[in-house]
mmCIF file as Biopython writes it, N, C-alpha, C and O atoms, coordinates in Angstrom:
data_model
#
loop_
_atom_site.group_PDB
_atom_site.id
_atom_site.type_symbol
_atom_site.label_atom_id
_atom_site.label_alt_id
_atom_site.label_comp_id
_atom_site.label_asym_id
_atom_site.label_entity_id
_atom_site.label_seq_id
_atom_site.pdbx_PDB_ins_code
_atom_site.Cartn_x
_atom_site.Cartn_y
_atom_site.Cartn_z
_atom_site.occupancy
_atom_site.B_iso_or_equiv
_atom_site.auth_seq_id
_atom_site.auth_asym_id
_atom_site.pdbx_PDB_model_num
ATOM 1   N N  . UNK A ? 1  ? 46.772 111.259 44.656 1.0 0.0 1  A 1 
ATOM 2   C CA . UNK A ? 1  ? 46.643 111.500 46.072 1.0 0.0 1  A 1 
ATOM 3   C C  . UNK A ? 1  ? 45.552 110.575 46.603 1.0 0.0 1  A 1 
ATOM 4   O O  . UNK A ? 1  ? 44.490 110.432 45.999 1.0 0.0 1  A 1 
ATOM 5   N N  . UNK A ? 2  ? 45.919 109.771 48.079 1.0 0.0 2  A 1 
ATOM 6   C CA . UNK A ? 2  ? 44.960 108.984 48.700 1.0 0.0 2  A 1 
ATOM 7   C C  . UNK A ? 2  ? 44.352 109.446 49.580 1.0 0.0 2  A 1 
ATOM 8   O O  . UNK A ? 2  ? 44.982 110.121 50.395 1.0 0.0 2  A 1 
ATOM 9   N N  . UNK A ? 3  ? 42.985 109.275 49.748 1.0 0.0 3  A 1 
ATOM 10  C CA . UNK A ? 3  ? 42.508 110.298 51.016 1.0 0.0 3  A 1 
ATOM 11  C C  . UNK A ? 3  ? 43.015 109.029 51.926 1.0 0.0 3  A 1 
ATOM 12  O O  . UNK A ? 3  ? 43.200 107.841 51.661 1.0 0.0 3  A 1 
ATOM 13  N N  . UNK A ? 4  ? 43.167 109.883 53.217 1.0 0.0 4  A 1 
ATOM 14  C CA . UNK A ? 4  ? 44.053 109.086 54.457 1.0 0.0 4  A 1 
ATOM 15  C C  . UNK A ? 4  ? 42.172 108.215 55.140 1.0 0.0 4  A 1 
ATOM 16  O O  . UNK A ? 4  ? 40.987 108.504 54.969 1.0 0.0 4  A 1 
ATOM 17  N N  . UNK A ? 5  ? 42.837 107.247 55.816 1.0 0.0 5  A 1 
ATOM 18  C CA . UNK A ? 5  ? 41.440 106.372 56.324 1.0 0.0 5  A 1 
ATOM 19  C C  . UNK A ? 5  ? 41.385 107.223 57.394 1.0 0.0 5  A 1 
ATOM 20  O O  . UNK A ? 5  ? 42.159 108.168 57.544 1.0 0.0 5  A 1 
ATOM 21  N N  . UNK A ? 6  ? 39.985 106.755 58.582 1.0 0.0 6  A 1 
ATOM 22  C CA . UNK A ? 6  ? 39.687 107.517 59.437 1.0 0.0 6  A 1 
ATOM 23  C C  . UNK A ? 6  ? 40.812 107.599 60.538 1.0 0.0 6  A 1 
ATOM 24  O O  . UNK A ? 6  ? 41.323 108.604 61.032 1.0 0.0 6  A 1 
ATOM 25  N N  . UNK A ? 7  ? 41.121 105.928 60.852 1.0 0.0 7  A 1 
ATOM 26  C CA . UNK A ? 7  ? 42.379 106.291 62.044 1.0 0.0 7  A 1 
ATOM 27  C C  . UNK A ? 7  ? 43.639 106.908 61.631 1.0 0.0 7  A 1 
ATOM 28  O O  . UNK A ? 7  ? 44.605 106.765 62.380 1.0 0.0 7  A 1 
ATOM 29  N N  . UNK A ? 8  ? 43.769 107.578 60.541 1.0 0.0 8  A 1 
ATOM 30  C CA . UNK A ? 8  ? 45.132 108.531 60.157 1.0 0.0 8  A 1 
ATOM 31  C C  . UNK A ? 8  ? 46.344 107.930 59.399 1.0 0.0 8  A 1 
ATOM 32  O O  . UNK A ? 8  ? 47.397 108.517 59.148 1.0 0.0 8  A 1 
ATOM 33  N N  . UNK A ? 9  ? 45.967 106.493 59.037 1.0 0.0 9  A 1 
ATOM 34  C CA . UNK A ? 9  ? 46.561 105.866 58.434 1.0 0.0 9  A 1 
ATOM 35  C C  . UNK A ? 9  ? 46.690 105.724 56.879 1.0 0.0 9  A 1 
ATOM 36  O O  . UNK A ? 9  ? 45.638 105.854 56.254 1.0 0.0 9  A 1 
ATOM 37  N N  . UNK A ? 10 ? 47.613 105.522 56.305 1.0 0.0 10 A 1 
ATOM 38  C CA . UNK A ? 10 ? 48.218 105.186 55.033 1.0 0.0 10 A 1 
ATOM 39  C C  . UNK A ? 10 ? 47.019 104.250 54.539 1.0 0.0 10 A 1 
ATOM 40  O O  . UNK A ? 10 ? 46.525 103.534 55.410 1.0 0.0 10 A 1 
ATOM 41  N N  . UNK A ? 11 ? 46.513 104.171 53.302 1.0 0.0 11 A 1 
ATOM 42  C CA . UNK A ? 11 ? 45.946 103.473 52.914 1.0 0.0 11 A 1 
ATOM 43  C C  . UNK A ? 11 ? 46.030 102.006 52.491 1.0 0.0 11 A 1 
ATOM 44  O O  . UNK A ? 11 ? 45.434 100.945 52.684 1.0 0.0 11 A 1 
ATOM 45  N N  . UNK A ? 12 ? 47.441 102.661 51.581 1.0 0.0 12 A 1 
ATOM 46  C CA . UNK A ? 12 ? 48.230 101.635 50.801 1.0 0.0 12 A 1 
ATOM 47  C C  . UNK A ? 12 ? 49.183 100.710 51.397 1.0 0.0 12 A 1 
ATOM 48  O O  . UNK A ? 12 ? 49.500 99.659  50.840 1.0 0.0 12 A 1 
ATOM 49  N N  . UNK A ? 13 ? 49.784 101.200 52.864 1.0 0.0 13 A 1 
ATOM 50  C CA . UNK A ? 13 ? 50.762 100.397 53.562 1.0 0.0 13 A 1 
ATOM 51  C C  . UNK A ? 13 ? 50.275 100.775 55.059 1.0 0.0 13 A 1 
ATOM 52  O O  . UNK A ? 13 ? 51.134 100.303 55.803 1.0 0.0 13 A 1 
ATOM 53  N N  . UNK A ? 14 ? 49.687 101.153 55.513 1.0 0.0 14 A 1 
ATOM 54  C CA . UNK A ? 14 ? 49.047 101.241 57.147 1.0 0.0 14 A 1 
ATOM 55  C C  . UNK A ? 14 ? 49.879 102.173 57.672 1.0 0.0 14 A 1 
ATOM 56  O O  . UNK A ? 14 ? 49.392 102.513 58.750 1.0 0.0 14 A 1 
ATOM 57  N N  . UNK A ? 15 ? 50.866 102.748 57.463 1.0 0.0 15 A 1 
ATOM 58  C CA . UNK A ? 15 ? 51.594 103.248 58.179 1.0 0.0 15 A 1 
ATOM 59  C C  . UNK A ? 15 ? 50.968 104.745 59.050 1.0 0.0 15 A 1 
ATOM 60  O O  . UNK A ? 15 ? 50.481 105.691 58.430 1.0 0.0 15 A 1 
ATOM 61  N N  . UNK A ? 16 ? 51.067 104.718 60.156 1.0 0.0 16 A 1 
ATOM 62  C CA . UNK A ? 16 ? 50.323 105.972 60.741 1.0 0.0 16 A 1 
ATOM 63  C C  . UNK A ? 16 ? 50.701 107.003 60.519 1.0 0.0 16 A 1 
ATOM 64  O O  . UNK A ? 16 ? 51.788 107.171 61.070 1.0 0.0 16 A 1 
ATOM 65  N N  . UNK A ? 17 ? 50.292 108.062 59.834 1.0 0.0 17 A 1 
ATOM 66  C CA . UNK A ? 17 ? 50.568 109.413 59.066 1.0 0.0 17 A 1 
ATOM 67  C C  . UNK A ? 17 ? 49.816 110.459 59.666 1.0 0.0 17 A 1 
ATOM 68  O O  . UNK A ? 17 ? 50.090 111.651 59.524 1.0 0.0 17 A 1 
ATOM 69  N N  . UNK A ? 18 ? 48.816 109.993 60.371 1.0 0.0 18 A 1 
ATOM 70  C CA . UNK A ? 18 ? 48.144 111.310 60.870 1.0 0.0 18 A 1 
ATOM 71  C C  . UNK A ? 18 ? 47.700 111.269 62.594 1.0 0.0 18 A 1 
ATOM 72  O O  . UNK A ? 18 ? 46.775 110.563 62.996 1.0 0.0 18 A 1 
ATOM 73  N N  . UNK A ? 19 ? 48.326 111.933 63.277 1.0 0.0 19 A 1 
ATOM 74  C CA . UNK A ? 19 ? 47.388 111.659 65.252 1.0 0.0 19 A 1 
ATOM 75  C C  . UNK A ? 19 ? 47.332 112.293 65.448 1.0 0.0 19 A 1 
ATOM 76  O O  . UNK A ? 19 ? 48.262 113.100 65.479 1.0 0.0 19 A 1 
ATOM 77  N N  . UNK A ? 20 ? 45.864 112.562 65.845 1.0 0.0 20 A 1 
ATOM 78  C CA . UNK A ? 20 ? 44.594 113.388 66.471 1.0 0.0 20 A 1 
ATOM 79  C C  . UNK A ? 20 ? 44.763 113.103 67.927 1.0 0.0 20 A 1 
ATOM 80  O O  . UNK A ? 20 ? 45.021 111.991 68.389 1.0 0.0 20 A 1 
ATOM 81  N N  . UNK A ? 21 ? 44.565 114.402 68.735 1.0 0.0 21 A 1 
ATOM 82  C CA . UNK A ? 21 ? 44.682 114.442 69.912 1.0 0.0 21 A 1 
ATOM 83  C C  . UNK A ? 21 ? 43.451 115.172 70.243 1.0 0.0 21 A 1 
ATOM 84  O O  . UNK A ? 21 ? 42.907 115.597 69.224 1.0 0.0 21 A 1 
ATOM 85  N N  . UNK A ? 22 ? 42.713 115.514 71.541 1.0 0.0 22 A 1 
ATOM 86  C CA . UNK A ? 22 ? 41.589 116.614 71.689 1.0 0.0 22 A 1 
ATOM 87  C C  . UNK A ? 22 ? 42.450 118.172 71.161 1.0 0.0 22 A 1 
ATOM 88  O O  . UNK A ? 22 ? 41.663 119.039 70.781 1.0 0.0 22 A 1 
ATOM 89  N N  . UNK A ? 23 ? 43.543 118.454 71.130 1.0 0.0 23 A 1 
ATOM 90  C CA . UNK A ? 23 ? 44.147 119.796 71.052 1.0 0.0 23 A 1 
ATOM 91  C C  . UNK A ? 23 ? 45.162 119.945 69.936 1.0 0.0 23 A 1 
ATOM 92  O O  . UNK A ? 23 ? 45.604 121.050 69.624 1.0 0.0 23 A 1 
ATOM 93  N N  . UNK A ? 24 ? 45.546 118.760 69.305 1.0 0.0 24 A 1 
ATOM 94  C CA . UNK A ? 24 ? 46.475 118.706 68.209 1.0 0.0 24 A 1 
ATOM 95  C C  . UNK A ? 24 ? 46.065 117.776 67.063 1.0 0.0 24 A 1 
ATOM 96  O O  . UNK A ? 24 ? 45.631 116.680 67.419 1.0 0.0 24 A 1 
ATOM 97  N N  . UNK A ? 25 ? 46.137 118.062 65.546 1.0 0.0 25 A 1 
ATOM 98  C CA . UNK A ? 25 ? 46.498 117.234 64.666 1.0 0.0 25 A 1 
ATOM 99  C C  . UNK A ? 25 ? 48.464 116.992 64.087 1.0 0.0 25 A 1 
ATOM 100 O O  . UNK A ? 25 ? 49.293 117.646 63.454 1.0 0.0 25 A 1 
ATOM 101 N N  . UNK A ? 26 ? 48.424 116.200 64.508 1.0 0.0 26 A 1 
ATOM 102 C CA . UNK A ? 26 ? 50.407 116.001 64.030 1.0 0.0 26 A 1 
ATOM 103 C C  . UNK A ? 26 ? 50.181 115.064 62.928 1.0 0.0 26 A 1 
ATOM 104 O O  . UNK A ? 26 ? 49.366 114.144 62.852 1.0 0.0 26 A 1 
ATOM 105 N N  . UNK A ? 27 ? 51.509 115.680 61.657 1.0 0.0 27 A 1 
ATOM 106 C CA . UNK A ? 27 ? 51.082 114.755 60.213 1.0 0.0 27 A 1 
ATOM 107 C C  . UNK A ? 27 ? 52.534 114.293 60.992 1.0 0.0 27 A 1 
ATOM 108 O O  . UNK A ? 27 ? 53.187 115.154 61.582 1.0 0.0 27 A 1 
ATOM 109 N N  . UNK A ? 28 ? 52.953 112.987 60.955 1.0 0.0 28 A 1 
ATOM 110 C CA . UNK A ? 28 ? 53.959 112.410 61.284 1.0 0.0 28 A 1 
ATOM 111 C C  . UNK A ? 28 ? 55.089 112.536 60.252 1.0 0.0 28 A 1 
ATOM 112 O O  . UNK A ? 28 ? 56.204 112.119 60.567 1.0 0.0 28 A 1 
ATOM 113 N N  . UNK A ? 29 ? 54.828 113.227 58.720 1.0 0.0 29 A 1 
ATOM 114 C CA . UNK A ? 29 ? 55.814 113.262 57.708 1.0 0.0 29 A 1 
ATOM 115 C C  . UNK A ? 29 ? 56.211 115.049 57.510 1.0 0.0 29 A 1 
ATOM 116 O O  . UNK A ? 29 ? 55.532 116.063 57.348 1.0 0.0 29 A 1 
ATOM 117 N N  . UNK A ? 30 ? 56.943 114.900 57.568 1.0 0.0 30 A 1 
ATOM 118 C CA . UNK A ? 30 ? 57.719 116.668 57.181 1.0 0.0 30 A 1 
ATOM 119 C C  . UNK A ? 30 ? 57.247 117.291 55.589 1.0 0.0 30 A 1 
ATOM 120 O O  . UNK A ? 30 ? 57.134 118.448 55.185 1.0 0.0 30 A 1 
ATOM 121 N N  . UNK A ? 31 ? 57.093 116.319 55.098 1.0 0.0 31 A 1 
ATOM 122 C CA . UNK A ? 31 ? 56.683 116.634 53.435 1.0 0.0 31 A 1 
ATOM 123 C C  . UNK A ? 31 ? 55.443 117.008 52.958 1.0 0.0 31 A 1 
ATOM 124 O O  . UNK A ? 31 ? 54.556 116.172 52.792 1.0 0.0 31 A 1 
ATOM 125 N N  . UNK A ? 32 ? 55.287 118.225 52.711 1.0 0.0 32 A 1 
ATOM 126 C CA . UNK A ? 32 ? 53.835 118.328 52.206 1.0 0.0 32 A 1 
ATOM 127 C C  . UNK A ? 32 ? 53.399 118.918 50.779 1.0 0.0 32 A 1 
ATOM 128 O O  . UNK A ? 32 ? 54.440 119.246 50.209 1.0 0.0 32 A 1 
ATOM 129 N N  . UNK A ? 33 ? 52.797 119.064 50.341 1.0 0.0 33 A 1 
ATOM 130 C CA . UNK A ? 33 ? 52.063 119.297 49.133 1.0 0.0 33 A 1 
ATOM 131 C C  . UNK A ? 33 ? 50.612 119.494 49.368 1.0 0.0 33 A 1 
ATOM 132 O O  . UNK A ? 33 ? 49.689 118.891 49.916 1.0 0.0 33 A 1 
ATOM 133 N N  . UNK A ? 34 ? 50.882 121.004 48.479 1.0 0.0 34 A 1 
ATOM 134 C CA . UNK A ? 34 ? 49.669 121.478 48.742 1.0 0.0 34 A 1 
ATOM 135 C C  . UNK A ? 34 ? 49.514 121.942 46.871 1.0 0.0 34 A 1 
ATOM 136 O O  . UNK A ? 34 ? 50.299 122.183 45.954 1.0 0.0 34 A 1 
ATOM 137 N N  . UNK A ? 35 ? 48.209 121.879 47.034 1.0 0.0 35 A 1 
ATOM 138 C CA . UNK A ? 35 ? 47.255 122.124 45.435 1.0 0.0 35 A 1 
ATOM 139 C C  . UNK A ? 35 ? 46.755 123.486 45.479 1.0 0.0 35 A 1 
ATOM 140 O O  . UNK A ? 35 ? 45.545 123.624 45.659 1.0 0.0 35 A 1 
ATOM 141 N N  . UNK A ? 36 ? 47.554 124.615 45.331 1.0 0.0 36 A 1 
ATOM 142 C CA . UNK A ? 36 ? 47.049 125.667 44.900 1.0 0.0 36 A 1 
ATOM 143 C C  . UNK A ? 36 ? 45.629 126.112 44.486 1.0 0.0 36 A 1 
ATOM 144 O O  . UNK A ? 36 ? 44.966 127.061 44.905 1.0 0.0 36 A 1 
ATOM 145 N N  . UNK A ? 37 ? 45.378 125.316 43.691 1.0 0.0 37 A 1 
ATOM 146 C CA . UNK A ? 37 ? 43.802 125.773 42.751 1.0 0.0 37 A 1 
ATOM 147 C C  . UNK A ? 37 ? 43.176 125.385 44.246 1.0 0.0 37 A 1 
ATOM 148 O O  . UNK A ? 37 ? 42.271 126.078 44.712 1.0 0.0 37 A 1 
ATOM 149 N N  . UNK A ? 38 ? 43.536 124.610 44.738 1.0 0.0 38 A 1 
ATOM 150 C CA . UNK A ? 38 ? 42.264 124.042 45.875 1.0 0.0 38 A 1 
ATOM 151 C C  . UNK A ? 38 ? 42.021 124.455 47.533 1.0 0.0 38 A 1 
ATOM 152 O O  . UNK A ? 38 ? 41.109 124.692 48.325 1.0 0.0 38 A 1 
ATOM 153 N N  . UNK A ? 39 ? 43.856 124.343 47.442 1.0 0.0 39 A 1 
ATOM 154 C CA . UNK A ? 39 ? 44.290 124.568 49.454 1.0 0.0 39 A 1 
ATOM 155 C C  . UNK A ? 39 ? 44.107 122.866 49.466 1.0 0.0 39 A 1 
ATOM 156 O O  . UNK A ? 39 ? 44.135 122.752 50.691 1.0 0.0 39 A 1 
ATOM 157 N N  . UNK A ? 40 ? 44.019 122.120 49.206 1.0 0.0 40 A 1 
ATOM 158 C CA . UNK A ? 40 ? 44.098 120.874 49.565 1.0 0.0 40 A 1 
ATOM 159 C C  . UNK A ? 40 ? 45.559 120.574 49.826 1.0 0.0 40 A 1 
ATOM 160 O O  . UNK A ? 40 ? 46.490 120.856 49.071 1.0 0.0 40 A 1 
ATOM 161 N N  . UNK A ? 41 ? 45.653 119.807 51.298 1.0 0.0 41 A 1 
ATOM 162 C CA . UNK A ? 41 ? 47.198 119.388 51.428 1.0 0.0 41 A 1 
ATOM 163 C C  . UNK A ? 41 ? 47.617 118.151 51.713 1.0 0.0 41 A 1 
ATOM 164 O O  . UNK A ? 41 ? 47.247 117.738 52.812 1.0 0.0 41 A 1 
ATOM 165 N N  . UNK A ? 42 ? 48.415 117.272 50.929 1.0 0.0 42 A 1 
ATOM 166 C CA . UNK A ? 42 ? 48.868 116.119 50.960 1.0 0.0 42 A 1 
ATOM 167 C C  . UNK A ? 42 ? 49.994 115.791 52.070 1.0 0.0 42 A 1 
ATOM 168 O O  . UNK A ? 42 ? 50.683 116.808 51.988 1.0 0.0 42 A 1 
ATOM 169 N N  . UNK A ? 43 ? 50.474 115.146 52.859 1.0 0.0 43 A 1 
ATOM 170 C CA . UNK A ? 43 ? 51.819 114.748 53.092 1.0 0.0 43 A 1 
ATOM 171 C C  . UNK A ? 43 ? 52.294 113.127 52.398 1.0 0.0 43 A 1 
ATOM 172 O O  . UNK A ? 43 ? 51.492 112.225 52.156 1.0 0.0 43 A 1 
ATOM 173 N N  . UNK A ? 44 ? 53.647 113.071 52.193 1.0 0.0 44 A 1 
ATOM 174 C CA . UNK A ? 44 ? 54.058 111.866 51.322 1.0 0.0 44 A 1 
ATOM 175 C C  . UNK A ? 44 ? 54.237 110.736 52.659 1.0 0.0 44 A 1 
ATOM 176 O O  . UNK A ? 44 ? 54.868 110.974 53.689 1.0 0.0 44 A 1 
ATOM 177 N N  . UNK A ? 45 ? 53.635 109.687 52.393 1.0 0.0 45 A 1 
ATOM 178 C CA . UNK A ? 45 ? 54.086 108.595 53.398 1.0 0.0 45 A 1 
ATOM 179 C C  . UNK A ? 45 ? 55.589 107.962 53.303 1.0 0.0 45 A 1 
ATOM 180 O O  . UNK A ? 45 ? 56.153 107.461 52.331 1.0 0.0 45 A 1 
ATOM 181 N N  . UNK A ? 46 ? 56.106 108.181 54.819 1.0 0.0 46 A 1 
ATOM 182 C CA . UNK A ? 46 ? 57.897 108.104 54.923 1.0 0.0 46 A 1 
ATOM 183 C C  . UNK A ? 46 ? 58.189 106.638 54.688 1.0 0.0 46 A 1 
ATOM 184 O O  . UNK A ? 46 ? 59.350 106.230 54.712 1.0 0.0 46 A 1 
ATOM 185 N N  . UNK A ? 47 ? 56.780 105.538 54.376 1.0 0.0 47 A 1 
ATOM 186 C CA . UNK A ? 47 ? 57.515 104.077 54.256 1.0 0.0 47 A 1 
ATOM 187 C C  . UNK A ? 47 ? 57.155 104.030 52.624 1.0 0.0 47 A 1 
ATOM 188 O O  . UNK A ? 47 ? 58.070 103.846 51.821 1.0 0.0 47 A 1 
ATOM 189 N N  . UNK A ? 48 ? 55.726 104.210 52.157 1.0 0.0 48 A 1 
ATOM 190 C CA . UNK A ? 48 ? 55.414 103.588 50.554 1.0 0.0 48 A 1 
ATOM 191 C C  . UNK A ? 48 ? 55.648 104.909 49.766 1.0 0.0 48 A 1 
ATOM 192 O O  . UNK A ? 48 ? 55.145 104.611 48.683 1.0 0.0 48 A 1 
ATOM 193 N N  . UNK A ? 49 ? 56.120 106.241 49.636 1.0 0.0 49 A 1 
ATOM 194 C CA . UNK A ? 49 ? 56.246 107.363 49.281 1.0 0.0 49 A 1 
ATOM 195 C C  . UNK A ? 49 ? 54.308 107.926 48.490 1.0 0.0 49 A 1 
ATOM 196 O O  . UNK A ? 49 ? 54.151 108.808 47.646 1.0 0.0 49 A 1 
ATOM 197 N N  . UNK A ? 50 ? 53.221 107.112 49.102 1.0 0.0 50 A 1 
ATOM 198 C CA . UNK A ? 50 ? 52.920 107.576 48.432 1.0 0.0 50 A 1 
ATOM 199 C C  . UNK A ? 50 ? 52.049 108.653 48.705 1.0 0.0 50 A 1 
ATOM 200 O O  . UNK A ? 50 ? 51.886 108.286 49.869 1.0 0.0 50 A 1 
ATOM 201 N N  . UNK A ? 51 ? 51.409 109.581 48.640 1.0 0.0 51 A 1 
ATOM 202 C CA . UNK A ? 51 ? 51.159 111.055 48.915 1.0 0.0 51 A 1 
ATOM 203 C C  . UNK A ? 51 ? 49.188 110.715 49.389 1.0 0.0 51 A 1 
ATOM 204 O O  . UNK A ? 51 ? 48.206 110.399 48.718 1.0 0.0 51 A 1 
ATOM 205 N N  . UNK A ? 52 ? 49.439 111.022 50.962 1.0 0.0 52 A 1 
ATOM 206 C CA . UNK A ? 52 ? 47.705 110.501 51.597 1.0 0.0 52 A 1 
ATOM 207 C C  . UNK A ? 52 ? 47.461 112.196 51.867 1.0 0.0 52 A 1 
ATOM 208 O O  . UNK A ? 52 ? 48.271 113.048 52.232 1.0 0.0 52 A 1 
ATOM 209 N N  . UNK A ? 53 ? 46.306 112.286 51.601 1.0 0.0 53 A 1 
ATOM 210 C CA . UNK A ? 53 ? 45.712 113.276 51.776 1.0 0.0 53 A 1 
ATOM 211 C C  . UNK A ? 53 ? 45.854 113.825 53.163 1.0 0.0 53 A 1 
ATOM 212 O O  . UNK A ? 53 ? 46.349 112.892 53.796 1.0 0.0 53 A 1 
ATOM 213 N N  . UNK A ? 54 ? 45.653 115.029 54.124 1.0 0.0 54 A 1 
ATOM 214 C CA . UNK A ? 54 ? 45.691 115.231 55.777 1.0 0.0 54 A 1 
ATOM 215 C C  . UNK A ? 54 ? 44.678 116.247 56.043 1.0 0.0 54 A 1 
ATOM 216 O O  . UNK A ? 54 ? 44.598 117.176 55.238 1.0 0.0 54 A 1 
ATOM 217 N N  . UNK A ? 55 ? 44.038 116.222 56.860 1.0 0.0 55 A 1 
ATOM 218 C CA . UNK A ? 55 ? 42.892 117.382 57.181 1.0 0.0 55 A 1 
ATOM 219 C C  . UNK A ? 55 ? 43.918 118.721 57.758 1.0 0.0 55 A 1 
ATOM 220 O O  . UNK A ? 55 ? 44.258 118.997 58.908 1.0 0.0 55 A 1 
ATOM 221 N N  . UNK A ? 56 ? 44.206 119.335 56.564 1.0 0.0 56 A 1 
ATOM 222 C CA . UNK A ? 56 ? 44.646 120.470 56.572 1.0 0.0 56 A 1 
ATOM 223 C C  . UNK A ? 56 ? 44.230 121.307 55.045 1.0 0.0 56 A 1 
ATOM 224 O O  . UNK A ? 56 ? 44.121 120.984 53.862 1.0 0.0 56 A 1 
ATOM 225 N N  . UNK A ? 57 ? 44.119 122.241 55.656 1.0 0.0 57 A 1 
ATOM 226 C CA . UNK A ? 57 ? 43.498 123.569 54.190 1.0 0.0 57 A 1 
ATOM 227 C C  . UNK A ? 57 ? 45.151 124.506 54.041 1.0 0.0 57 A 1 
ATOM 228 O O  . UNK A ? 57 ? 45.966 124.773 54.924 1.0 0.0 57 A 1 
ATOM 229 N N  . UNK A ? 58 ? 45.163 124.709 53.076 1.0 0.0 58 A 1 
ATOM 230 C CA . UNK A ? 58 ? 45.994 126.138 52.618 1.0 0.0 58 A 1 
ATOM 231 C C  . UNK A ? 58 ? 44.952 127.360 52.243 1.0 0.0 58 A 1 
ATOM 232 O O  . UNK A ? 58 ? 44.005 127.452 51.462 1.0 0.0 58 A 1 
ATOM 233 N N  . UNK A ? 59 ? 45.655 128.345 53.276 1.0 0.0 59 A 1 
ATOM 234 C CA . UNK A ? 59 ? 44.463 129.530 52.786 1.0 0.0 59 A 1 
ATOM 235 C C  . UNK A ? 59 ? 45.403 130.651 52.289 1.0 0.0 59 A 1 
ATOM 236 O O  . UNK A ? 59 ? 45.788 131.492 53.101 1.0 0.0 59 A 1 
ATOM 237 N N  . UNK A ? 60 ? 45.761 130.704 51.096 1.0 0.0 60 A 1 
ATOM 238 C CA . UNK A ? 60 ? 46.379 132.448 50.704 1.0 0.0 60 A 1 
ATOM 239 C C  . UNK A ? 60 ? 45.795 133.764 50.772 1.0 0.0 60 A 1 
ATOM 240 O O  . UNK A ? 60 ? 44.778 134.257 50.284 1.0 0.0 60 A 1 
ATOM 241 N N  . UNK A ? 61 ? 47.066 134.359 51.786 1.0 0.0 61 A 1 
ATOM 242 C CA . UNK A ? 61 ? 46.555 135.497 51.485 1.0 0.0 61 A 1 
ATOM 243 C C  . UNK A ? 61 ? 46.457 136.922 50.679 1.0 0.0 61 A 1 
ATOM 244 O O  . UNK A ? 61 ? 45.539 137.705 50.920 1.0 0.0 61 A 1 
#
């Protein structure tokens, strides 16, 4: 997993994966993965498949 850069972008291929608004975060990919042990959640990038980190938590309840 890549942590995503600050402007929300793919690391590995630029592709924009993450936009921040004052009232919304939108992950631009439908796919996510999340790490149980952690709540950490990935989405997969729709051009290089490869999995950037997104400022989102999983919280179980």
């Amino acid at each position: 997993m890549v942590p995503a850069t600050e402007e929300g972008r793919c690391p590995v291929c630029r592709t924009k994966v993450v936009a921040r608004s004052e009232e919304d975060v939108i992950i631009r990919n439908a796919i996510l993965r999340v790490e149980s042990a952690t709540g950490r959640v990935a989405a997969k990038c729709a051009r290089c498949k490869s999995w950037v980190e997104v400022p989102l938590r999983y919280v179980a309840e």
